[in-house]
Structure formats: structure tokens, C-alpha cells
N, C-alpha and C positions, 0 to 999 in steps of 0.2 A: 504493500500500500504506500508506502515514505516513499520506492522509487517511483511509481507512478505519479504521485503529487512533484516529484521534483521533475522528474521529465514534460509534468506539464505546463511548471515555473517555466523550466529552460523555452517551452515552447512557445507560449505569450509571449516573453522576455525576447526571444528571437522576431514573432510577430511586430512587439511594439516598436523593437528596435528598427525591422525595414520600413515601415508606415514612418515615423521619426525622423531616418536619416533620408527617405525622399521628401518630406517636405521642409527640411532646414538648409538653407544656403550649404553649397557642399563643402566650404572651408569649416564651417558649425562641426559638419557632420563628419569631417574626417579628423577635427578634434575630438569629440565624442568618441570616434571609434579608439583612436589613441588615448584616451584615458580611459578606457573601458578597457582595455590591456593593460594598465598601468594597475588599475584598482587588480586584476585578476591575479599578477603579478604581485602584488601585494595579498592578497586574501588565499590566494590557494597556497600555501606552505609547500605540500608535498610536492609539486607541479614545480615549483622553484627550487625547491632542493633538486630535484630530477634535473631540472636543465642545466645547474648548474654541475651536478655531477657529472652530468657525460659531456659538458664545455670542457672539462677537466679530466676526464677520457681521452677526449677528442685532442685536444693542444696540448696539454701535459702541461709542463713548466714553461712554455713558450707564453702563454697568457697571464698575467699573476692575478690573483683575485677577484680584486678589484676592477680589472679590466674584462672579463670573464662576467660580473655582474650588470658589468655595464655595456655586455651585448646581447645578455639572457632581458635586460630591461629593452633593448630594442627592439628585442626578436617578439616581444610582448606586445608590442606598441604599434610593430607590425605586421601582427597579426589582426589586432583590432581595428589597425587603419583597411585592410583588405576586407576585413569582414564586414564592414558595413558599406565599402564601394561595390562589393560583391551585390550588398541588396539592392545599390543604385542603378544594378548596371542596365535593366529592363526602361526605366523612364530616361537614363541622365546620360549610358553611352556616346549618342553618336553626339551631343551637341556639347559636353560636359568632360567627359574621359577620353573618348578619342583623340583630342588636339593634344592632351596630355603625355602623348606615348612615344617615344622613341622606340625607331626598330632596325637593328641593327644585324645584318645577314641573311637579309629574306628573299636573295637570289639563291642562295642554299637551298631551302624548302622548297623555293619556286621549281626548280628544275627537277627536285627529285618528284614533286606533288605533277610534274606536267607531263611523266612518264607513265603515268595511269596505273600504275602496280599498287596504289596504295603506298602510307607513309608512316612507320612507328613512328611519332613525336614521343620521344623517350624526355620524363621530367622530373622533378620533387616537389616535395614542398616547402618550396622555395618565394617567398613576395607573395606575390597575388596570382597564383595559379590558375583560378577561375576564369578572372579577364582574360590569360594568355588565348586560351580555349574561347573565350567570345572575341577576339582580336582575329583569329583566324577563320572565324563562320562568318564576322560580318564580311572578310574582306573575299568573300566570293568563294572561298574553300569550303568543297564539302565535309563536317567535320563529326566526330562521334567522338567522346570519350566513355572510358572505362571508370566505370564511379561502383565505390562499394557503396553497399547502401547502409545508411544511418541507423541508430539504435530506435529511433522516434520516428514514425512512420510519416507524425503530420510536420515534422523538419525535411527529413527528406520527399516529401513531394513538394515541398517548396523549392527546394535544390532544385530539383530537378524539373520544375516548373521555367525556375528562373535559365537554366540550359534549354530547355525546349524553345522557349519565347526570343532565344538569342541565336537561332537557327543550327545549334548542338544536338546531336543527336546522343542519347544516355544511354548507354549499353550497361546493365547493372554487371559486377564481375561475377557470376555464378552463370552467366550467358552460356551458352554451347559454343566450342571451339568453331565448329564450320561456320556459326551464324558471324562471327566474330571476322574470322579471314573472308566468309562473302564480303561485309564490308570493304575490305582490303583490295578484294579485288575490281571492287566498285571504283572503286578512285578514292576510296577515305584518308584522311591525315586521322590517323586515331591518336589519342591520347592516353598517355599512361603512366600514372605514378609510381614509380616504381624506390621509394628511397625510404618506405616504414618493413617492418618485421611483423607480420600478420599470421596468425596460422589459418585464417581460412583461406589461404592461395598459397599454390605449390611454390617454392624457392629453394637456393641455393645461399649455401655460404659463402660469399664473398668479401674480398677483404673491403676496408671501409674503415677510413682514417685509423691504420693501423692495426684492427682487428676484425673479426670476421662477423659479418652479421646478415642474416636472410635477408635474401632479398629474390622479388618476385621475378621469376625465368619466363613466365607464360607471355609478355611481349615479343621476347626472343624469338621463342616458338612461334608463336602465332604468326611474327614477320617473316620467318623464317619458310613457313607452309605457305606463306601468298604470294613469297617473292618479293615482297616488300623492300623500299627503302629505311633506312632510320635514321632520323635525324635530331639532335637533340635541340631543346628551344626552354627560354628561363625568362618569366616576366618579373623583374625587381620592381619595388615598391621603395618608394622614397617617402619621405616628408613634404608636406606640401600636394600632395596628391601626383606626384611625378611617376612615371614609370620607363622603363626600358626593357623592351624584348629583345632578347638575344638568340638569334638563329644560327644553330652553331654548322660546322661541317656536316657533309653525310659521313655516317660510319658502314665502312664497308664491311659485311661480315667476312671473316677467311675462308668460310666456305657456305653452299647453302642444305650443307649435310642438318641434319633435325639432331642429331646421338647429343647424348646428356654433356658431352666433352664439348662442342660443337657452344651447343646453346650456353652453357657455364663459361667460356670465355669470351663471347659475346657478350652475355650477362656482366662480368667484371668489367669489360673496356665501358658500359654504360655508367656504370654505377663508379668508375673511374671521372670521369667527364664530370657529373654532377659531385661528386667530393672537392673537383678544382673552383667548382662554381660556389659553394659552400665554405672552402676556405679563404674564396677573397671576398664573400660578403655572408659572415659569419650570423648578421643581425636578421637575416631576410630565412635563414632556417626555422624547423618545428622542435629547439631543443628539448622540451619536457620529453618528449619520445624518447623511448625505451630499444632505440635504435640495436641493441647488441645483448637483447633479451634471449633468444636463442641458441642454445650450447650444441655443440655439435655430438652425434651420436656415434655409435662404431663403424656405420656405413658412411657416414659424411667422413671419418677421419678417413678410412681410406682411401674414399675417391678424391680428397682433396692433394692426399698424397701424392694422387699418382701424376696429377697438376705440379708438381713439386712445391706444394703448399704445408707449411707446416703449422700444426695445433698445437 
């Protein structure tokens, strides 16, 4: 019963919030969001020990403290600024965020997106995720992402309300594999988050700032089975409402074999790419995550082994 009343808090609270931040001038409203990160940052204890713990995972002694606190306070700040641009992006996109956006390498996606084999846009979470994903549907790409779905049903149909209304097509991830690569072979840029440790999606070990942590293979795969290009793309969030997408190079796979060897160092060169993107803007990540929650078992030791990977 207590969860239920608090998922329903959470759900108003999300409600009032998008009603809110589209009717206050959006400078109001990406203050609000920024302090709405600030206060959470302050009020969830555990959520801030966590992030700062795996800051200090992550960098070791390269960050002291102090400096550590003070990008687990960004990484707050920017989350809260995304999540309320995220509600705006239905009314305020094209006359409001759009002018805002810098895009930097989008003759990359263009070429691999105009070869019609479909496109893994391999990402994290990273800035404002969501926009990146409506910056590529408005601008004439056919687009789908891969969304797990939410623990609150009437959250996530708003999610996925607000991706349908921004011409995003929502592939929930428990989808069938062939529904997923038809896409692909449609002409889709899919999108896929591929930088949390989840058990309800198959993954691998991969290393990740230092140590090894799941991460999910089934983009691999699935680009892999369509022929697909991959190209990796990162929308930063600034202050001020600023953004920057970055379309990075195609990744070529080494081969377009499917075998677990195959997909598992494809997997790594991705999740290589977004670790670079994370260490030069450390404040635009999801530190509270539990990125390195997963210990490896007697079958992961060995096949990492034979990787010449050690545990």
C-alpha cells in the first residue's frame, strides 16, 4: 500500500511538474528543473553516497573530494534541467529548443542513415538523451528507440506519449528480435542505451573505467543481423538551456559474424567510445547508478579469459 501511494506522489509530482514547466517562461523553468536536482541531491542521502562512491570508482585519486562533489552536484542539476525540457519538448521544441542546439558531425549519421540498412545510434545517459532522439525525428529521420518500460504505468505512457507526439517510434525492450531488425531494415536510426547494468537484458562484461561491468550486447546483435551501421551520437546539456549533439564516427564492426566473440568486442569498442564521452564531461552522466553491480560468474570468467581479459 506505502508503495503504491508513493508511486502515485511520484506520478502527480511528474504530472504537475510538465503542466508547470510549459506554462513558465523556459528560463523559470529550467531553473526549477535545476533546483529540483539540487533539492534531490540534497534529500536522497543514499543516491549521493552512491554517486559519489562510484565518482571515486571511476577516477580514483585523480578527482579529490571535493571536486568529485562538485560534479555529482552537476550531474544532479543536470538531470533536473533535462527532465523538465524533456516535458517541454511537445509545445516548446521547434520555436524554443531547437535554435538552442548545436550539432556537431551529422554528415556521419547522414551517410551511414542514406545507405538504407538501418543505423544503431549506440548512447548513454548522458545530458538530455530524450531531445537527442526528438532532434533526429524532427529532422526528417525515420527514428525508433529502444525504451524499457517504467515501474508506473501512468509515467510511462506519458514517456512514451511525449516520443510518439515527436515522431519517435517506442519499441519497448522485451520486443521480438525480428520485429526489432524489420525496423532496421526499414531505414531506422534506432536508438539504444546501452551504459546501465540491468538484469532484465542479456549482456556482457565489459570493461568500463577500469572495471568490468554489464552491459547490454542485444544492439550489437540486432545491428549485426540487419547489417546495420553504428554510429555513436551524445546530446550534452549545458546551463542556460544550451545543448550540443555530437555525431560521432561510424564504427565498423570487424566482422559481420553474430558468435558471442564477435558481438562482445563490438560491445566493448561501444561502450569504449561513451566512457571517452563521460570522462571529458563527467557532470552530464547518471552517477547514482550502480554501474558495476554485477560480479562475474565461472562462465563469464572464462570466456573473458579467452578475450585475454582478466578478473
Amino acid at each position: 500500500m506505502a508503495k503504491r501511494w508513493k508511486r502515485t506522489l511520484v506520478y502527480l509530482a511528474t504530472a504537475a511538474l510538465a503542466r508547470i514547466g510549459n506554462f513558465l517562461p523556459r528560463r523559470i523553468a529550467i531553473l526549477i528543473g535545476e533546483f529540483l536536482g539540487l533539492a534531490i541531491y540534497g534529500f536522497r542521502s543514499r543516491e549521493r553516497r552512491s554517486a559519489l562512491a562510484n565518482l571515486r570508482r571511476a577516477f580514483g585519486q585523480a578527482y579529490s573530494p571535493v571536486r568529485r562533489r562538485v560534479i555529482a552536484r552537476k550531474a544532479y542539476t543536470t538531470f533536473g534541467r533535462s527532465l523538465v525540457e524533456m516535458m517541454r519538448l511537445r509545445k516548446w521544441y521547434a520555436h524554443q529548443i531547437r535554435p538552442e542546439i548545436e550539432v556537431i558531425g551529422e554528415e556521419h549519421f547522414r551517410s551511414a542513415y542514406e545507405r538504407g540498412r538501418g543505423v544503431v545510434v549506440f548512447t548513454g545517459h548522458i545530458g538530455n538523451y530524450e531531445l537527442l532522439a526528438t532532434y533526429v525525428a524532427q529532422s526528417g529521420y525515420k527514428t525508433a528507440v529502444i525504451g524499457r518500460r517504467i515501474y508506473d504505468r501512468r509515467i510511462d505512457s506519458l514517456l512514451v506519449a511525449n516520443r510518439t507526439a515527436m515522431g519517435i517510434l517506442n519499441l519497448p525492450s522485451d520486443s521480438s528480435p525480428l520485429s526489432i531488425v524489420r525496423r532496421l531494415n526499414e531505414g531506422y536510426a534506432l536508438g539504444a542505451l546501452i551504459d546501465t547494468d540491468s538484469f532484465r537484458v542479456a549482456g556482457e562484461l565489459t570493461p568500463f573505467f577500469g572495471r568490468l561491468a554489464k552491459t547490454p550486447t542485444g544492439p550489437a546483435q540486432l545491428g549485426l543481423m540487419a547489417g546495420a551501421a553504428f554510429v555513436p551520437m551524445f546530446c550534452l546539456s549545458f546551463p542556460g538551456g544550451k545543448y550540443r549533439i555530437i555525431m560521432g564516427e561510424e564504427l565498423t564492426p570487424e566482422s559481420c559474424d553474430r558468435s558471442r566473440e564477435n558481438v562482445y568486442r563490438l560491445t566493448c569498442r561501444m561502450t569504449r567510445i561513451i566512457e571517452q564521452v563521460i570522462r571529458e564531461y563527467p557532470e552530464q552522466w547518471i552517477w547514482p547508478h550502480n554501474r558495476w553491480h554485477t560480479r562475474p560468474q565461472e562462465d563469464d570468467c572464462r570466456f573473458l579469459a579467452s578475450q585475454g581479459i582478466r578478473v
